[in-house]
N, C-alpha and C positions, 0 to 999 in steps of 0.2 A: 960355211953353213948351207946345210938344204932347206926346203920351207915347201910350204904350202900355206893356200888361204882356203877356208870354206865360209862360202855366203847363203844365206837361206832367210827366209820369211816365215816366222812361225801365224799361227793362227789368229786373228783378235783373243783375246783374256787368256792367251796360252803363254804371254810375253815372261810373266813373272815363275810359274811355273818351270821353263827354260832356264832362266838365271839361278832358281836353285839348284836345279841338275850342275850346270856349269859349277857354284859357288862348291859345288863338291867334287867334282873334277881337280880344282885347284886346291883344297882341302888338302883331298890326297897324295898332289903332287909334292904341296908341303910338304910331306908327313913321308915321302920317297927320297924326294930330296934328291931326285936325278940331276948328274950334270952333263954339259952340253945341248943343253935343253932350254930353248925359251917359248913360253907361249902367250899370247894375249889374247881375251876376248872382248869385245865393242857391239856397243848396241848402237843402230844408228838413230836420228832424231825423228825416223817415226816411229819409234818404239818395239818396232815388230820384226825387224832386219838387222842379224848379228850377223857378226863379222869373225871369224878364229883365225888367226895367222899362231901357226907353228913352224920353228926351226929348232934344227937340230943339227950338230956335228958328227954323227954317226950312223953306220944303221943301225947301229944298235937302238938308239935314239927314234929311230924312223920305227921299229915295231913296239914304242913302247905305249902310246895311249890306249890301243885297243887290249894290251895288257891287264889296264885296271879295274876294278870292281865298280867304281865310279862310273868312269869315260864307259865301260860298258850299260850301265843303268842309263846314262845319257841316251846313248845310242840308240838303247831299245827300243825307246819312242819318239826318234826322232822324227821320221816320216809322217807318223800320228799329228806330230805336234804342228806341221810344216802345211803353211800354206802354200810358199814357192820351196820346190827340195834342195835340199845343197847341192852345192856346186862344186867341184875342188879344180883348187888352177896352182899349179903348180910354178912357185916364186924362184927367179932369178937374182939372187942378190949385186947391188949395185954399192950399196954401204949404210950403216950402221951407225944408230947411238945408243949407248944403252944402262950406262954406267948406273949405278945405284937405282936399276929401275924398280919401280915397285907397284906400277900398274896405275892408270887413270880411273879413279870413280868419281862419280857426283854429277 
C-alpha cells in the first residue's frame, strides 16, 4: 500500500464545520464502496488539528478522492478554513493492523 498523511489547523469555531465536510467525504465513500482503499481521519486534543492518513493499493486508488463530489466540496474551502495549511508527507509503510476496522470516535 501507498499513503499519505495531511495535517492542518483549521481556524477557532471552524473545528465543527470541517467535520461535517469530512463526515460527508466518508458518507460517500460508503456509498462507492472502493476497494483497496483505506482512510481515516483524527482530530487531535486541541480540537483544531486533524490529521487524514490515506492508503491505497493502486493508482487507481491514488486519483480517486479528488474524484468525488464530496472530497471536492471539502476541498473548496479548505485553505478558507485553515489556520495552519496542509501539509502532505507522503507515508512509508512499516506494518499494519486493521481487521474489522471501523474507525475511532468519541
Amino acid at each position: 500500500m501507498k499513503g499519505v498523511m495531511v495535517r492542518y489547523t483549521v481556524k477557532a469555531g471552524r473545528s465543527a464545520e470541517n467535520e461535517r465536510y469530512v463526515e460527508q467525504v466518508f458518507a460517500e465513500l460508503a456509498r462507492v464502496a472502493p476497494t483497496g482503499v483505506q482512510y481515516a481521519t483524527y482530530k487531535l486534543d486541541d480540537g483544531v488539528t486533524f490529521v487524514h492518513v490515506y492508503a491505497h493499493e493502486s493508482d487507481e486508488g491514488a486519483g480517486l478522492l479528488p474524484t468525488l463530489p464530496a472530497f471536492q466540496a471539502f476541498r473548496a474551502g479548505l485553505n478558507e478554513r485553515c489556520e495552519v495549511a496542509p501539509v502532505r508527507t507522503v507515508l512509508h509503510g512499516v506494518g499494519s493492523y486493521v481487521p474489522g476496522y471501523a474507525g475511532m470516535r468519541g
